[in-house]
C-alpha positions in Angstrom: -1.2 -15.3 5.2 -3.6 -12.4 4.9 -3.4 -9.7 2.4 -4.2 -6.1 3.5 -4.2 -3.4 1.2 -5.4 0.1 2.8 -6.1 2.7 0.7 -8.0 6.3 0.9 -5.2 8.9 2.8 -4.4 12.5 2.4 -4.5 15.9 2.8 -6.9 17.4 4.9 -7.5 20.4 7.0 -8.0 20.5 10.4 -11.8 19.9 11.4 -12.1 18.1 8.3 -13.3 14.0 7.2 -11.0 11.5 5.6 -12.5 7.7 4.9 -10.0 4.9 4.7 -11.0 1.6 3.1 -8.7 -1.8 3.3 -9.6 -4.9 1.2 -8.0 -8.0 2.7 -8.1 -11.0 1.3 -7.4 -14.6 2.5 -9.4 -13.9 5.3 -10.2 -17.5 7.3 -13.5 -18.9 8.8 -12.5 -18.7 12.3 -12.4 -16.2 15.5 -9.9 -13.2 14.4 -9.6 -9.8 14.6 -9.0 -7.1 12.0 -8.9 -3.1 12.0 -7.0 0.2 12.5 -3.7 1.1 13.9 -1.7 4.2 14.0 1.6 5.3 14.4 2.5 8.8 14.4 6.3 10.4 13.5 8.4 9.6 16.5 5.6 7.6 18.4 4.6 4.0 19.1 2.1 2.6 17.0 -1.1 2.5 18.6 -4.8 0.8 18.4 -7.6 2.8 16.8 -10.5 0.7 16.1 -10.5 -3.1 15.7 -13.6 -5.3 14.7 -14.2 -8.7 16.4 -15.1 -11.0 13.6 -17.4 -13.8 15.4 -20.2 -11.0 16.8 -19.1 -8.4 14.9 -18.3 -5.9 18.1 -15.9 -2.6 17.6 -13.6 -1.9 20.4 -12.2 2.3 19.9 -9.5 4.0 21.3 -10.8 6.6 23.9 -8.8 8.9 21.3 -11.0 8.7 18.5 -14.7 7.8 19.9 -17.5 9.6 18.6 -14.9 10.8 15.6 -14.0 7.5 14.0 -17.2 4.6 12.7 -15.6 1.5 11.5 -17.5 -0.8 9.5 -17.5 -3.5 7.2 -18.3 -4.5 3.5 -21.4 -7.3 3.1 -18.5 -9.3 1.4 -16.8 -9.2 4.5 -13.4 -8.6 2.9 -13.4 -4.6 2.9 -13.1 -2.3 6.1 -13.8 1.2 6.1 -12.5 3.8 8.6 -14.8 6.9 8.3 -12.9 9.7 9.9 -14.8 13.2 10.8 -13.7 16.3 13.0 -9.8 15.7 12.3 -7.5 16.8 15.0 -4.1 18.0 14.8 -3.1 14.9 17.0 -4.5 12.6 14.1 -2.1 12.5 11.7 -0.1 9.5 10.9 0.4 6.4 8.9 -3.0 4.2 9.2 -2.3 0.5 9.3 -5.0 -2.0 8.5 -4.3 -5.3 10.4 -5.4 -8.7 11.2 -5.0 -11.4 13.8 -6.3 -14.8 13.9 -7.1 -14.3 18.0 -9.4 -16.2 20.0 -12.6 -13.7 21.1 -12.4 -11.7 24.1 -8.7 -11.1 23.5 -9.9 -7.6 24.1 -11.9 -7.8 26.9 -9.4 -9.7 29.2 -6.3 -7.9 28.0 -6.7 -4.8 26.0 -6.5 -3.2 22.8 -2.5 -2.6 23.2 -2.3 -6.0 24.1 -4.3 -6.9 21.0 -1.7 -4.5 18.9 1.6 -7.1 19.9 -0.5 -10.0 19.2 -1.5 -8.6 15.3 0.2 -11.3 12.6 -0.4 -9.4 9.4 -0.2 -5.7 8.3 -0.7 -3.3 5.6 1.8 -0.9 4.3 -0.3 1.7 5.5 -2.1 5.2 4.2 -0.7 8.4 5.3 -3.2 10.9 6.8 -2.0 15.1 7.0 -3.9 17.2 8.9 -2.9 20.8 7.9 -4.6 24.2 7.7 
């Protein structure tokens, strides 16, 4: 089983940047994904970012590109979220989260799709976006 722990939430106003990081640990050799998810009071949880370990490709939410850079520790057990020009649709509980998933999950079916196959979550970081 994989360990997430995200860390790096808060308060911040509107227009402003935020950086999450999330250490996993147990990660394993083989073709997985790992990344961002958010869910929102009274909403689904949703896909931001997720990295495809074997070439290292990010797929993004149409929400969030241009806003949101995920990257990845030379370790290869940290993830960082670096999140600029918050929105007032932004806020909400950040869930790191991994997925031992054959690549070019996300091609053929899609980052939602990707979301319901996820094995292993965080507790999540809470992120306010208030004036």
């Amino acid at each position: 089983q994989v360990q997430l722990v995200e860390s790096g939430g808060g308060l911040v106003e509107p227009g402003g940047s935020l950086s999450l990081s999330c250490i996993a640990s147990g990660l394993p050799p083989d073709s997985y994904y790992i990344g961002w998810f958010r869910q929102a009071p009274g909403k689904e949880r949703e896909g931001v970012v997720v990295l495809q370990h074997n070439d290292g490709r990010t797929y993004y939410s149409d929400s969030v590109t241009g806003r949101l850079t995920m990257s990845r520790g030379n370790n290869g057990d940290t993830v960082y979220l670096p999140m600029k020009y918050l929105k007032p649709e932004d806020p909400a509980v950040y869930y790191c989260s991994f997925g031992a998933i054959r690549m070019g999950y996300v091609d053929d079916f899609g980052l939602e799709a990707l979301r319901k196959a996820m094995t292993d979550w965080g507790e999540g970081t809470r992120v306010t976006v208030s004036a």
